[in-house]
C-alpha positions in Angstrom: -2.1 -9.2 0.4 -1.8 -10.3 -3.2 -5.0 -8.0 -4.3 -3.3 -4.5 -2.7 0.2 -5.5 -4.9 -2.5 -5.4 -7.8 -3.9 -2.0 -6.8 -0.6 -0.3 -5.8 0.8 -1.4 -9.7 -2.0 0.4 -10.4 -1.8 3.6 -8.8 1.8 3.7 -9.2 1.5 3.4 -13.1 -1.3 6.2 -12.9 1.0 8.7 -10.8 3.9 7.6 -13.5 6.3 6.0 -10.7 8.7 4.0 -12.6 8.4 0.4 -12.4 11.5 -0.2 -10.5 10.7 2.1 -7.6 7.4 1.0 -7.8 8.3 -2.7 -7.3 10.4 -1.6 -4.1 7.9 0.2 -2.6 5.3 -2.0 -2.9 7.2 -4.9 -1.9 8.7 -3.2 1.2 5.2 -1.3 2.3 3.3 -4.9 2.4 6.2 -6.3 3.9 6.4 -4.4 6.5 2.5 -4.3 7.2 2.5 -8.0 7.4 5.4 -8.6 9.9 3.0 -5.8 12.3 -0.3 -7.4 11.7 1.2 -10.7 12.4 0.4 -11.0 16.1 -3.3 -9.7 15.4 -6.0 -12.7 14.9 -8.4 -10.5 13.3 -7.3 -8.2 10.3 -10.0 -6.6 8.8 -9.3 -4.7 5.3 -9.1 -1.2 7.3 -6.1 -2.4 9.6 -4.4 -4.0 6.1 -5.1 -0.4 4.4 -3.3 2.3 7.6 -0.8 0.1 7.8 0.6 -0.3 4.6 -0.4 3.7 3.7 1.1 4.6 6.7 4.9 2.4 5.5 4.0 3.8 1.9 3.8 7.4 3.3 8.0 6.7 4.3 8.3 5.7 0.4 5.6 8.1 -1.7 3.2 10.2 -0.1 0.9 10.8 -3.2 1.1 7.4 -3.7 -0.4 6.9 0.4 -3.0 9.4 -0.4 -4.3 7.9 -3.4 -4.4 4.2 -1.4 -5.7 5.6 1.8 -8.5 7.1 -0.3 -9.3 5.0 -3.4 -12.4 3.5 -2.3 -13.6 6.9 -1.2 -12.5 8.7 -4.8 -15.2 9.1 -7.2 
């Protein structure tokens, strides 16, 4: 989940989230995502995206929204 870390430092430097928080929710969000897509033996890129916008939602929900929908933002 190296390449949503990349996207998230992103879109948190975009929405002006400080580094520091950013960091923290990032590395919380995916880590929790992991540890519930753990027991799954197929993961498709839509499974990895709700669950880590639904942990990022507990952290920054304009950062969620902007996740959830970056592939469909034009």
């Amino acid at each position: 989940m190296k390449d949503e870390a990349k996207i998230l430092k992103i879109h948190c430097k975009a929405l002006g989230i400080p580094s520091g928080s950013a960091e923290i929710f990032i590395k919380k969000s995916i880590t929790a995502a992991e540890k519930s897509l753990k027991n799954r033996k197929i993961i498709t890129k839509n499974d990895r995206v709700r669950t880590i916008t639904k942990e990022l939602k507990k952290y920054n929900k304009d950062l969620a929204y902007v996740y959830e929908n970056y592939n469909k933002i034009i």
